[in-house]
C-alpha positions, 0 to 999 in steps of 0.5 A: 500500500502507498499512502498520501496523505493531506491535511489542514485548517483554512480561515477567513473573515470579511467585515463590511460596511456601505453607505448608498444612495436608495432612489426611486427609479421616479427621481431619476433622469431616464438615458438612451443607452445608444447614445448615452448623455451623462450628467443629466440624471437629475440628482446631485449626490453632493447634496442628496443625503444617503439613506440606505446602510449596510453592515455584514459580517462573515468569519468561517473555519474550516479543517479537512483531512484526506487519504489517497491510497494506492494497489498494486500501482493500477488502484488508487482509492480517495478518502477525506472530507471537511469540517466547516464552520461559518457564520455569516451576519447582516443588519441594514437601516433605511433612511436619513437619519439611520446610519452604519451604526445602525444597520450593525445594531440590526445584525442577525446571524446564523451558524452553518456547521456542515461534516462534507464527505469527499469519495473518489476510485480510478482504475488504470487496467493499460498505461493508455486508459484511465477510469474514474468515479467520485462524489463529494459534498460541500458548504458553499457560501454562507449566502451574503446576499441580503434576504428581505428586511435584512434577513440572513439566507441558509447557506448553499449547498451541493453534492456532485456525482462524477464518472468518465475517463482518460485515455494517452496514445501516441506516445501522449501526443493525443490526450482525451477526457470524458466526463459524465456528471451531475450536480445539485445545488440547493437554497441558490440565491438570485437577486429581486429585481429592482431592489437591494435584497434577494431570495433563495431559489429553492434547488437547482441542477445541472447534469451533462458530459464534457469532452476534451481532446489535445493532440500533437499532430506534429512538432509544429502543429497543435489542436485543442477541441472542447465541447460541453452539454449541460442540463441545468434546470430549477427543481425546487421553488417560485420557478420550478421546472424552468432552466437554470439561467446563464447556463448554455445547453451547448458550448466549446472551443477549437484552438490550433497553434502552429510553432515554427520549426525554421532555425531563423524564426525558431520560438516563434508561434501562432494561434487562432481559436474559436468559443461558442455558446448556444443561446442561454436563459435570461432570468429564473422565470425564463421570460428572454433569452441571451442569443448564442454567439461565437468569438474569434481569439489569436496570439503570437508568441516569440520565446527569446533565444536567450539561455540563462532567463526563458524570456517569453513576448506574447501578443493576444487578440481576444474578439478578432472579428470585433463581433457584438455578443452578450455574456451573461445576466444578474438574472434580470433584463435590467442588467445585462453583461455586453461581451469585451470589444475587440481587446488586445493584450501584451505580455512579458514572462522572464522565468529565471 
């Protein structure tokens, strides 16, 4: 038997303390976002006094311990799991003559205290193939976001099951993974439109297979595919049966990269590669759609010949055609994430 073994304690805090302005969408100057004229909202906040103050605080221990045992170099079993502690409060005041000091004296908390298992087996009968199973349970976040009136959310929880495999040939210059998975998350959080606070969807799930294949076709050329099918719906709560928002049913990518084998240009690479999404629900109530869209990216990269410091000039171009997409909502029509315009990054790595 060969063991590895890992353990450890993690903790974190965060205090907050806002002061905003809450105003009636009636008090504010309306704006064309296509041709948009600032400054004319009609309010100065100069001498508009706030009236909306926040106080939240979060502290979370947590200690977790795992074995990986391996038989005869082809079994590896995986056993652990953690043990959480978190606490998560939060107090808020309305009005003008209201301030931090009293959206802290409304403070109200909860303790989540939740023992999270983590299971996984992988089977490697040839050097070529590798199978795999798992399932692990986890406490997400303690949910802070505001419920109405200032009310503290349960925390988020999941269990994920997970099957697939891996497979090498050609002396690993063709790497595939295929995964089969299902995950479920309960007491979800979204925001309630046109207000500060938000509520706790009730369960959701999302199931489907991903696949990834790297392949060296020769020392200069290299491709990477990706694709994605998942099914993600609402089980529990006000929209039960509708799809989970944000999540496209379909979704991948195709890279190739090319590096130059010539002794002049030699270090020298370059690269395109296409992401795509088919069209994805707008909000939990499944009332509009984001279309689907693809994007073209592409780099160049220039490995210095210098021998003592790998120094690596990189170029990227992400949005080449310059195309007009959108990414994702805070699931609402009111707020909605325009993909980046065409965007161009340098880098410089020096690894010594």
């Amino acid at each position: 038997l060969k063991h590895d073994v890992l353990g450890g304690w993690d903790f974190y805090s965060l205090d907050t303390a806002i002061s905003a302005w809450q105003l009636a969408p009636a008090t504010v100057g309306t704006i064309n976002i296509y041709q948009p004229v600032y400054g004319r909202s009609g309010v100065n906040l100069s001498t508009t006094p706030k009236n909306f103050f926040l106080s939240e605080s979060i502290y979370w221990n947590g200690v977790y311990f795992q074995d990986q045992i391996t038989l005869f170099d082809k079994l590896h079993i995986l056993g652990g799991g953690r043990y959480d502690w978190a606490y998560q409060a939060s107090g808020n005041a309305s009005g003008v003559t209201k301030s931090v000091a009293d959206a802290a004296a409304n403070l109200r908390g909860v303790d989540n205290q939740q023992f999270s298992p983590r299971v996984g087996l992988l089977y490697q009968p040839w050097d070529w193939l590798s199978l795999y199973g798992n399932f692990v349970e986890s406490l997400g976040s303690a949910n802070t976001a505001t419920g109405v009136g200032g009310a503290v959310l349960g925390p988020e929880t999941a269990e994920q099951y997970e099957a697939g495999f891996k497979t090498e040939f050609f002396d690993k210059r063709l790497i595939s993974s295929v995964a089969f998975y299902q995950l479920t998350k309960k007491n979800m959080t979204v925001p309630i439109t046109g207000t500060a606070f938000s509520e706790a969807i009730g369960e959701a799930r999302s199931e489907g297979v991903e696949i990834d294949v790297t392949g060296k076709v020769t020392d200069a050329v290299s491709l990477i595919a990706t694709y994605a099918y998942t099914d993600a719906s609402i089980l529990k709560g006000r929209n039960e049966g509708k799809r989970l928002w944000n999540v496209p049913r379909n979704a991948g990518s195709f890279w190739a990269k090319y590096d130059f084998q010539q002794a002049a240009v030699r270090g020298l690479s370059m690269g395109a590669g296409v992401y795509f999404q088919s069209q994805r629900e707008g909000d939990a109530a499944n009332t509009f759609e984001l279309p689907g869209y693809g994007r073209l990216d592409a780099l160049v990269k220039y490995k210095l010949p210098i021998a003592k410091a790998k120094t690596t000039l990189q170029f990227n171009v992400e949005n080449l055609l310059d195309h007009q997409y959108y990414v994702s909502t805070s699931n609402s029509n009111t707020f909605i994430n325009p993909g980046s315009p065409r965007t161009f990054m340098g880098s410089v790595k020096v690894e010594f």
